[in-house]
C-alpha positions as CSV (number, residue, x, y, z in Angstrom):
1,X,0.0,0.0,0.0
2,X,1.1,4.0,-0.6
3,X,2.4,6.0,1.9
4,X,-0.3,8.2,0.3
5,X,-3.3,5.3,0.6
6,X,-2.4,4.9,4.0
7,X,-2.3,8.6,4.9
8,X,-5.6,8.8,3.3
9,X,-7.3,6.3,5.3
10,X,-5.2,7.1,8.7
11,X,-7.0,10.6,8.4
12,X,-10.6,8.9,7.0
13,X,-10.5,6.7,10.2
14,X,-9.3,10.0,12.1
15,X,-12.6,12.0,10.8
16,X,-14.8,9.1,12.1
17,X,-13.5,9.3,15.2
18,X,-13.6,12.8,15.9
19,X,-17.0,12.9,14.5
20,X,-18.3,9.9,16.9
21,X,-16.5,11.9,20.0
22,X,-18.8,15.1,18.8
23,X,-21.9,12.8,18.9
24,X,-21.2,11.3,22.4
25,X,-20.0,14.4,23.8
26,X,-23.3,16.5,22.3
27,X,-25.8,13.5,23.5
28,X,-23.9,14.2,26.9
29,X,-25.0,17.5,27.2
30,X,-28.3,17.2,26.5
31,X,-28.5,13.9,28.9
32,X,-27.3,16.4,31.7
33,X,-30.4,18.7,30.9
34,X,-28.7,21.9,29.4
35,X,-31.0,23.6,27.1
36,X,-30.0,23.7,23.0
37,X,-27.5,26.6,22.7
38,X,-28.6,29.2,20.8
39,X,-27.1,32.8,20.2
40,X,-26.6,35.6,23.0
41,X,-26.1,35.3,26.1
42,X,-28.4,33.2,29.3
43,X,-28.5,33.1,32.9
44,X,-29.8,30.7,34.9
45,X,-31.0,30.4,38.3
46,X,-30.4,26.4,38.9
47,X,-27.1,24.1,37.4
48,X,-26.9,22.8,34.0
49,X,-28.8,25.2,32.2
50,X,-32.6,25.2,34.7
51,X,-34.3,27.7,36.4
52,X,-35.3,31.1,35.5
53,X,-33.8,32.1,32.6
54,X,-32.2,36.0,32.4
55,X,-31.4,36.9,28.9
56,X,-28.4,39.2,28.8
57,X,-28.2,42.2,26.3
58,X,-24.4,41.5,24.6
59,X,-24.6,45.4,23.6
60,X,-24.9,47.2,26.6
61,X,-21.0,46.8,27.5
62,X,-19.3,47.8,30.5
63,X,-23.0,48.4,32.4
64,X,-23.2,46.6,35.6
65,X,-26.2,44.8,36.2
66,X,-27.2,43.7,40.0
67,X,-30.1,39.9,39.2
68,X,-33.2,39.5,41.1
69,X,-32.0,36.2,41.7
70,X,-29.0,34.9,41.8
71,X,-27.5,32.8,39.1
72,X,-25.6,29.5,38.8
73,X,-24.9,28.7,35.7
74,X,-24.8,31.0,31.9
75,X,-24.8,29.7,28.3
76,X,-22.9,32.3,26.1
77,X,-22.5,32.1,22.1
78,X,-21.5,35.4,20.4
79,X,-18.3,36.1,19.3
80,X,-17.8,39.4,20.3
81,X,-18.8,39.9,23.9
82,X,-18.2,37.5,27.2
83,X,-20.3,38.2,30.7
84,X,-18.0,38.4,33.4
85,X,-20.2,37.6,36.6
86,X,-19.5,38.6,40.3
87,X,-20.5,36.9,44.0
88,X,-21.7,40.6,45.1
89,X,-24.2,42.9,44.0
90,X,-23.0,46.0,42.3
91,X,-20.3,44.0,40.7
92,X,-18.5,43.6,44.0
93,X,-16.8,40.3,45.3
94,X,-13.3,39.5,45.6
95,X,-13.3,37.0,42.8
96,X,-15.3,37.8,39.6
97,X,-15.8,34.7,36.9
98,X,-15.7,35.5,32.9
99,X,-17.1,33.1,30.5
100,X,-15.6,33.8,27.1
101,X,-17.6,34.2,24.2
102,X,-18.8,30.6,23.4
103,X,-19.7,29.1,26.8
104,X,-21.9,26.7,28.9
105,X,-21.0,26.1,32.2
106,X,-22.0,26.2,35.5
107,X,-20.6,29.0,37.7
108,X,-18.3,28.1,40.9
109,X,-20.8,29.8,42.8
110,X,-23.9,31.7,43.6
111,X,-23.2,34.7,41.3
112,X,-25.3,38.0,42.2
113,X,-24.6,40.9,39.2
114,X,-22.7,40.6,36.1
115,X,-21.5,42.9,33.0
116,X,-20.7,42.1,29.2
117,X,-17.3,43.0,27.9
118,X,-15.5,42.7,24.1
119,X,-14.1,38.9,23.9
């Protein structure tokens, strides 16, 4: 067999195998309960994507924003903007966590306020 043949169908079986990781790791995600992800930017009030929902404005930059209940966990797909959230209200707390601009995760802890800035 060619070093090209074999190269050929190294990187076929590699494509398959990516591919079936993709499918396992998305049936994953849905198995834990996380909503579909769709574009902006979501709060929730429970883990894994449940609760009340906030939806966050990705265009209002730099404005601090205090919840009216606190939020565990954010989904986040924009490529321009990221949600950095904070423990305190007023954007306070000694240790504020930022998403990035393609997220979905649940947050370290309770998080109280929040603001968008550029990716």
């Amino acid at each position: 067999m060619s070093t090209s043949k074999r190269m050929l169908r190294g990187s076929a079986a590699a494509a398959v195998a990516v591919a079936a990781l993709i499918g396992l790791g998305a049936g994953s995600a849905q198995a834990a309960g996380w909503p579909p992800l769709q574009p902006g930017a979501h709060l929730y009030t429970g883990t894994d994507g449940s609760g009340a929902v906030t939806t966050v404005d990705l265009g209002d930059l730099g404005t601090c924003h205090t919840l009216a209940a606190p939020v565990r966990s954010v989904q986040v797909a924009d490529g321009s903007a990221s949600v950095v959230l904070y423990p305190g209200r007023g954007c306070a707390g000694a240790v504020p966590w930022g998403t990035g601009s393609l997220a979905q995760s649940n947050t370290p802890w309770t998080m109280l306020s929040y603001r968008v800035v550029p990716a």
